[in-house]
KEKE-3310 file (N, C-alpha, C; in steps of 0.2 Angstrom, whole numbers, plus 5000, padded with zeros to 4 digits):
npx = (5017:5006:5001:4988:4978:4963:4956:4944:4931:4918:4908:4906:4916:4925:4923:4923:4939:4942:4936:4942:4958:4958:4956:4969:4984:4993:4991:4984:4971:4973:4966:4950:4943:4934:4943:4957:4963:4953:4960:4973:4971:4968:4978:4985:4977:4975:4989:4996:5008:5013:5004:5007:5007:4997:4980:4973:4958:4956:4948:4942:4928:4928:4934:4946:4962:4970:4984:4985:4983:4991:5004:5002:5001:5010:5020:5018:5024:5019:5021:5008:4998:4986:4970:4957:4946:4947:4949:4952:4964:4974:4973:4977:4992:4995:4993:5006:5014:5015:5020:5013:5015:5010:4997:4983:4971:4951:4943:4952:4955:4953:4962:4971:4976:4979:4989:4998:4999:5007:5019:5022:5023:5036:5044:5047:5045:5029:5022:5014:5010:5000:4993:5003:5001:4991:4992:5004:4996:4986:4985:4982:4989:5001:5006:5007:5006:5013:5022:5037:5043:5035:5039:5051:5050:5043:5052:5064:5058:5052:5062:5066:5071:5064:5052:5054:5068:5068:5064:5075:5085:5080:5078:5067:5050:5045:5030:5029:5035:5028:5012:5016:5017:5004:4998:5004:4999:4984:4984:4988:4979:4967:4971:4969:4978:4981:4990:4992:5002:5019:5026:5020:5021:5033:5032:5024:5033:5045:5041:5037:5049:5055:5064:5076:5075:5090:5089:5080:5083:5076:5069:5056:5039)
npy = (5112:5099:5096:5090:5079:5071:5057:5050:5040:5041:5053:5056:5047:5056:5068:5064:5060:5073:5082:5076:5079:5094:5094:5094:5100:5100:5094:5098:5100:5100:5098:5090:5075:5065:5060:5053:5060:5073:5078:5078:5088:5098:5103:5107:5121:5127:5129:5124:5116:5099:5088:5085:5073:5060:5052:5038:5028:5013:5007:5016:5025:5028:5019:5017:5010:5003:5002:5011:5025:5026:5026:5038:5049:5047:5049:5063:5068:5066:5055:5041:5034:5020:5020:5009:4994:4978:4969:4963:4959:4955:4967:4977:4973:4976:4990:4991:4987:4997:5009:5014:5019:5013:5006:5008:5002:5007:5002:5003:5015:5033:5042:5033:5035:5047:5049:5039:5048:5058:5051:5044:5058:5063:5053:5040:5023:5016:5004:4990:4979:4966:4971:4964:4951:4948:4949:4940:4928:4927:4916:4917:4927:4925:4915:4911:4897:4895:4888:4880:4882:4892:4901:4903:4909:4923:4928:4933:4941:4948:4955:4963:4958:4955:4946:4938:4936:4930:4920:4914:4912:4901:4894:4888:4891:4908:4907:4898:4904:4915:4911:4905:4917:4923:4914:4913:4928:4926:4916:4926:4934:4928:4925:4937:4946:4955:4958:4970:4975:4975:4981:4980:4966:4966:4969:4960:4950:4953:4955:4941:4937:4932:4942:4954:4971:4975:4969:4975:4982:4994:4993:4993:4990)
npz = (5079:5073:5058:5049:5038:5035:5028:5023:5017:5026:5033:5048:5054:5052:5057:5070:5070:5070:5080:5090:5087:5086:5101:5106:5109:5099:5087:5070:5060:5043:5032:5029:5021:5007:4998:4989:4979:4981:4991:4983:4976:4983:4989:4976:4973:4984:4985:4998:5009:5009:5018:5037:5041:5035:5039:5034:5026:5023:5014:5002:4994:4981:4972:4969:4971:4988:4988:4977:4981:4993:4987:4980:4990:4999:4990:4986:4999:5013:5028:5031:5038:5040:5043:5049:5050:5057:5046:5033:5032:5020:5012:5020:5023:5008:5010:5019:5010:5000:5004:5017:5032:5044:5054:5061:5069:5069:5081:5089:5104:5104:5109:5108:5093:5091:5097:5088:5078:5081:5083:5070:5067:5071:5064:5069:5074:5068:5080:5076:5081:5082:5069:5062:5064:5062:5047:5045:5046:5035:5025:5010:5007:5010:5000:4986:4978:4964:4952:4950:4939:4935:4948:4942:4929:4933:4941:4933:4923:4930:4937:4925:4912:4896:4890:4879:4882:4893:4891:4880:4892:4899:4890:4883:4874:4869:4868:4878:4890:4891:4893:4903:4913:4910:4919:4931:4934:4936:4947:4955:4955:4960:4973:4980:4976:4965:4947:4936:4930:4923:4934:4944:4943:4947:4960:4967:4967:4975:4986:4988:4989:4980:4971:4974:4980:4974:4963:4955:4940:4932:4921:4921:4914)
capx = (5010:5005:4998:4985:4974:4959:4954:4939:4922:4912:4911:4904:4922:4930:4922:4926:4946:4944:4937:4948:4962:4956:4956:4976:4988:4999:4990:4979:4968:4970:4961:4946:4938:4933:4945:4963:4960:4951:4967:4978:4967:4968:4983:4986:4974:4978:4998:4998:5013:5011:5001:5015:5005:4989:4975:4969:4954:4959:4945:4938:4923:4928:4936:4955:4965:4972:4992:4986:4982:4997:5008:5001:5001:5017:5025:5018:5028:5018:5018:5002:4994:4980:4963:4952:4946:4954:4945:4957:4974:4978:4973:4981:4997:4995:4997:5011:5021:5017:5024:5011:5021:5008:4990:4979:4963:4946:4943:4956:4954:4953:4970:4980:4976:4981:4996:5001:5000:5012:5023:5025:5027:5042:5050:5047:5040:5022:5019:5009:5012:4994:4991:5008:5000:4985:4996:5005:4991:4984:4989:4982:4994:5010:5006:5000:5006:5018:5026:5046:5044:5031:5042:5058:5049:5042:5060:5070:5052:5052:5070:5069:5071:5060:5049:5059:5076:5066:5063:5080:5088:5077:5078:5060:5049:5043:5024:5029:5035:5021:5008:5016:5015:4999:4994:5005:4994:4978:4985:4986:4971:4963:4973:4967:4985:4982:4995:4991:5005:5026:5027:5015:5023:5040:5029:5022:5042:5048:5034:5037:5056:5060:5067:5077:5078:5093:5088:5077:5088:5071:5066:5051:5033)
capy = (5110:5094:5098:5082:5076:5066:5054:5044:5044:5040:5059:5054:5047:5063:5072:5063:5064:5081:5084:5074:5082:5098:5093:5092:5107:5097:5095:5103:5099:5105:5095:5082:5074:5058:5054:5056:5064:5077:5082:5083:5094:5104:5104:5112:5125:5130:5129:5123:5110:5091:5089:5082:5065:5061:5048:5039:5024:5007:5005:5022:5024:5031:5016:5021:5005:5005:5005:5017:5027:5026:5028:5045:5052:5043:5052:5069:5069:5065:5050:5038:5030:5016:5018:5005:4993:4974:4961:4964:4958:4957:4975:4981:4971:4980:4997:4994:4985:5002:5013:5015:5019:5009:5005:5009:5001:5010:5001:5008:5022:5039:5044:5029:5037:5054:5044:5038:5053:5061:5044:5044:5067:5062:5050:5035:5016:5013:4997:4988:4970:4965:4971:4959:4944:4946:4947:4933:4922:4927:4911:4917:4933:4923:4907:4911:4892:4894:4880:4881:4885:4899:4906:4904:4915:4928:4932:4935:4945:4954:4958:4967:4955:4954:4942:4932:4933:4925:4912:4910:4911:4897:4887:4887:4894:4912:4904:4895:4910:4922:4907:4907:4923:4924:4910:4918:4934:4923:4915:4932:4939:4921:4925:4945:4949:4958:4961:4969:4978:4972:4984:4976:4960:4966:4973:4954:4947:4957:4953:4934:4934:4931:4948:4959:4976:4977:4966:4977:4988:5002:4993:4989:4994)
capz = (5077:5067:5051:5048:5034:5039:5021:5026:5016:5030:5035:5055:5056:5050:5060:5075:5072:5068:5085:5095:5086:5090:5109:5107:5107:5097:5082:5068:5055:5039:5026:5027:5013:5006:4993:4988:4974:4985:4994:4981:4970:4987:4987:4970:4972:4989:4988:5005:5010:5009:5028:5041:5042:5033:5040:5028:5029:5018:5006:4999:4993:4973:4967:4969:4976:4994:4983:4973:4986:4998:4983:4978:4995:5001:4981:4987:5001:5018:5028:5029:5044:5038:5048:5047:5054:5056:5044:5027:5033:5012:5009:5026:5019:5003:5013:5020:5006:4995:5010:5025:5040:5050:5054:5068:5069:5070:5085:5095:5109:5101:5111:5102:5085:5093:5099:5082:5074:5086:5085:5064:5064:5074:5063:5075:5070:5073:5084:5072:5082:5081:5064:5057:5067:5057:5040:5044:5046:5030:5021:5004:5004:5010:4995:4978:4974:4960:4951:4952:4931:4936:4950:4937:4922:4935:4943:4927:4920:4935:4938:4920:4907:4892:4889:4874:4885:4897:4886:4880:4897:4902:4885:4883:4869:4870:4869:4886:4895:4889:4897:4912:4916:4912:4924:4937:4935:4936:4953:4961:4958:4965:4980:4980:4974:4955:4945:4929:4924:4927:4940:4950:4946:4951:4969:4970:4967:4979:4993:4990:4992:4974:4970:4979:4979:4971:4957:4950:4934:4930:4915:4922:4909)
cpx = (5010:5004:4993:4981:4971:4956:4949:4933:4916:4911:4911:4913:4926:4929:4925:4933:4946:4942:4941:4955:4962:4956:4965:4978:4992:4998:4984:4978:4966:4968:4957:4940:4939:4937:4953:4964:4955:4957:4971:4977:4966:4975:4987:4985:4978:4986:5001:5001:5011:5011:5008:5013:4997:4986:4973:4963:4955:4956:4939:4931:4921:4931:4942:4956:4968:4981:4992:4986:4987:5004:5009:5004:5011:5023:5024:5022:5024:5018:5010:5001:4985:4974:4959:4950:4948:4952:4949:4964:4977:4979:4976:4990:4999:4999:5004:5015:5020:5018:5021:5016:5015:5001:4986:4972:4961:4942:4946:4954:4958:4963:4975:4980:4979:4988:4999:5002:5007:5019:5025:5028:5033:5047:5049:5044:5034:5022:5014:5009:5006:4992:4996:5005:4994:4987:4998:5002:4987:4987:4988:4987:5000:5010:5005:5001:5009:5019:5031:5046:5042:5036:5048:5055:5050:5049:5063:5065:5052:5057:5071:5070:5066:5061:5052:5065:5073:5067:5069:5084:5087:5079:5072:5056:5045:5036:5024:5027:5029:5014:5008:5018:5008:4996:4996:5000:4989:4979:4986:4982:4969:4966:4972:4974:4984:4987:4996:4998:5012:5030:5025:5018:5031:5040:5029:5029:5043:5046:5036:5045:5060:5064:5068:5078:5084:5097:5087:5082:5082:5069:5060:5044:5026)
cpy = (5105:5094:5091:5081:5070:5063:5051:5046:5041:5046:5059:5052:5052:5066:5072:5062:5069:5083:5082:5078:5090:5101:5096:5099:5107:5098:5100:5101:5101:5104:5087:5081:5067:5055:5058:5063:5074:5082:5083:5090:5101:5106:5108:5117:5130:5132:5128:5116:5104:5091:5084:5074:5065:5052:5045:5032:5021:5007:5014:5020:5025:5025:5012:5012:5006:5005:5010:5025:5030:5029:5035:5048:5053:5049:5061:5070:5070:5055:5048:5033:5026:5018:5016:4998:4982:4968:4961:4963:4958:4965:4980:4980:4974:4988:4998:4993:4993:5008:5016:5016:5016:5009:5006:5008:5005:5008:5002:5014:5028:5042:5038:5031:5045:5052:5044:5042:5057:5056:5046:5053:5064:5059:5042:5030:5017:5007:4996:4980:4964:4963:4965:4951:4942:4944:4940:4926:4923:4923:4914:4923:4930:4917:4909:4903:4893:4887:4883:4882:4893:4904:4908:4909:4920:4931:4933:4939:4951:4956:4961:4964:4953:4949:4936:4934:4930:4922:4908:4910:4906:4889:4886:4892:4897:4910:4902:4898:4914:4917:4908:4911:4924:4920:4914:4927:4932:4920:4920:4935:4931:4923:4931:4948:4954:4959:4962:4971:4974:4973:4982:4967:4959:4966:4965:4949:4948:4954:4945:4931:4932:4936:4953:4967:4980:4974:4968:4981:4993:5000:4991:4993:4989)
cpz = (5071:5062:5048:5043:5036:5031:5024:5021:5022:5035:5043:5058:5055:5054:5067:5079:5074:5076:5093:5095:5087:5096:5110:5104:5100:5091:5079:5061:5048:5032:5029:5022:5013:5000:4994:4987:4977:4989:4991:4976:4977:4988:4983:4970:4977:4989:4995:5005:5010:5017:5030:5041:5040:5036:5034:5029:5023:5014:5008:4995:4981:4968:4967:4976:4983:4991:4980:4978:4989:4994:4981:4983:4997:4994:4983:4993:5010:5020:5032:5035:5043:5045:5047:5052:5052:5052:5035:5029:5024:5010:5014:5023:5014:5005:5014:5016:5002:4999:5015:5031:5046:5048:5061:5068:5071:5076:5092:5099:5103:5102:5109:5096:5086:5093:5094:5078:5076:5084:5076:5063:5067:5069:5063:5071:5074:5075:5082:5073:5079:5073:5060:5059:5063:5050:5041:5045:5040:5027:5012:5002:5003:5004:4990:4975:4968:4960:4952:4945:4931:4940:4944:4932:4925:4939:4940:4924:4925:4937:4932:4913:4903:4892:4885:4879:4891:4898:4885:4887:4899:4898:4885:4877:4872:4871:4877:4892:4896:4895:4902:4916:4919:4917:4932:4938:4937:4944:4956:4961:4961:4973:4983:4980:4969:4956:4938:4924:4927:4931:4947:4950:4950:4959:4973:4971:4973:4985:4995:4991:4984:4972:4973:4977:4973:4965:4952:4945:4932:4926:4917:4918:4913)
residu = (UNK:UNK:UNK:UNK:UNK:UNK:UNK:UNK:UNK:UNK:UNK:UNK:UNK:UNK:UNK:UNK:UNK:UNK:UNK:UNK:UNK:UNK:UNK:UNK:UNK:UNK:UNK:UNK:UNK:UNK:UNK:UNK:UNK:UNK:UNK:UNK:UNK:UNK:UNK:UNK:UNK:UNK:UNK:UNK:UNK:UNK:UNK:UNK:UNK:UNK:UNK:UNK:UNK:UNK:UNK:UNK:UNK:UNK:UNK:UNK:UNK:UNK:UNK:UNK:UNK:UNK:UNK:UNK:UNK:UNK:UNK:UNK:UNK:UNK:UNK:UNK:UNK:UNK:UNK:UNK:UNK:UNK:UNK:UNK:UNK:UNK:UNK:UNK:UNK:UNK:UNK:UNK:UNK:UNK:UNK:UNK:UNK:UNK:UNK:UNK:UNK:UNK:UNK:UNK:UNK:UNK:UNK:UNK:UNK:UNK:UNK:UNK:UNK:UNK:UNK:UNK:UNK:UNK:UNK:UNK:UNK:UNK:UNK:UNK:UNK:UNK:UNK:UNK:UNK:UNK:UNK:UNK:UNK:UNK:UNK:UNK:UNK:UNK:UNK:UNK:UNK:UNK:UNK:UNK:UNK:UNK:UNK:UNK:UNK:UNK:UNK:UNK:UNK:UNK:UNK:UNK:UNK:UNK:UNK:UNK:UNK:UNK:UNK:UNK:UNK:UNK:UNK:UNK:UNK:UNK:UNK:UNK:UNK:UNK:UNK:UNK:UNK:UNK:UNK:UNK:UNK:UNK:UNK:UNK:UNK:UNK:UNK:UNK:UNK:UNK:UNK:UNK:UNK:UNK:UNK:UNK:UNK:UNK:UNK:UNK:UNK:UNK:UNK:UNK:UNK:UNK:UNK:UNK:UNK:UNK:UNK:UNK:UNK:UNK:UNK:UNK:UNK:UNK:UNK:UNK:UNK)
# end
């Protein structure tokens, strides 16, 4: 049996996984609420196991970012299937770079969401061909417009290197670097990228091909 979590605050929606999955031998629903925050506080209480695959809908209604979200979840130890529906290719993008295992429009027949559920408990990749045709046409996620000085700071800032050895790595004066971060951070909120903190700027590195994985060293505040 599947173990599911249905996350949605528009309850009408919850209700109607919950009865679909209901319909199904296979799975079973054991938590629906409107926020994270809701499930993991059940979580606590209850002592019951991180669910096999949790539901969750892209933009909540308490505040909580579609990253912040998927991380939590994703960190407690289930994974995460976006439901929603298809006009945010940035914030669908979001999902998966912080570790969604897929998306499945709100649009879709009831038995593709069933589908999908069955398809990540297993293991298995979602076929999310659709949803990456939409990302990739997102021009403001794949551009933020950097300069060639801008990318140069935020790839040695973002691979772990403080601020002043930025600077001197570059030959440039610590005032310079410090600027062009901050305009690099003013370019990605314009593009709906944020990134306040240098973990966020390592996420948006990363995404844009300037920094690899096995760049980062953990120094990151």
């Amino acid at each position: 049996m599947i173990r599911v979590a249905l996350i949605d605050d528009h309850e009408s929606v919850r209700l109607g996984l919950e009865a679909a999955s209901n319909r199904s031998d296979a799975i079973s629903v054991v938590f629906s609420g409107a926020s994270v925050a809701a499930y993991l506080d059940w979580r606590l209480f209850s002592r019951e196991q991180p669910a096999d695959v949790i539901v969750l809908d892209l933009t909540l209604g308490d505040g909580a970012t579609v990253t912040e979200n998927v991380t939590r979840l994703v960190a407690d130890g289930s994974p995460v299937i976006i439901h929603s529906v298809a006009d945010r290719p940035t914030a669908v993008r979001e999902a998966l770079v912080a570790g969604a295992a897929g998306v499945v429009s709100k649009a879709a027949r009831i038995d593709d969401v069933i589908s999908a559920i069955g398809t990540v408990a297993r293991g298995d990749s979602l076929d999310t061909v659709e949803w990456a045709s939409a990302i990739d046409g997102d021009r403001a996620f794949a551009d933020a417009q950097l300069s060639s000085r801008e990318r140069d700071v935020l790839r040695l800032y973002a691979a772990g290197l403080p601020l002043k050895a930025v600077a001197d790595r570059l030959g440039i004066a610590y005032s310079t670097a410090k600027e062009n971060i901050t305009r690099v951070r003013v370019k990605y909120v314009e593009v709906g990228r944020p990134a306040p903190t240098k973990i966020d700027l390592l996420r948006r590195a990363m995404e844009d091909g300037l920094v690899s994985e096995g760049v980062a060293d953990g120094g990151h505040r």
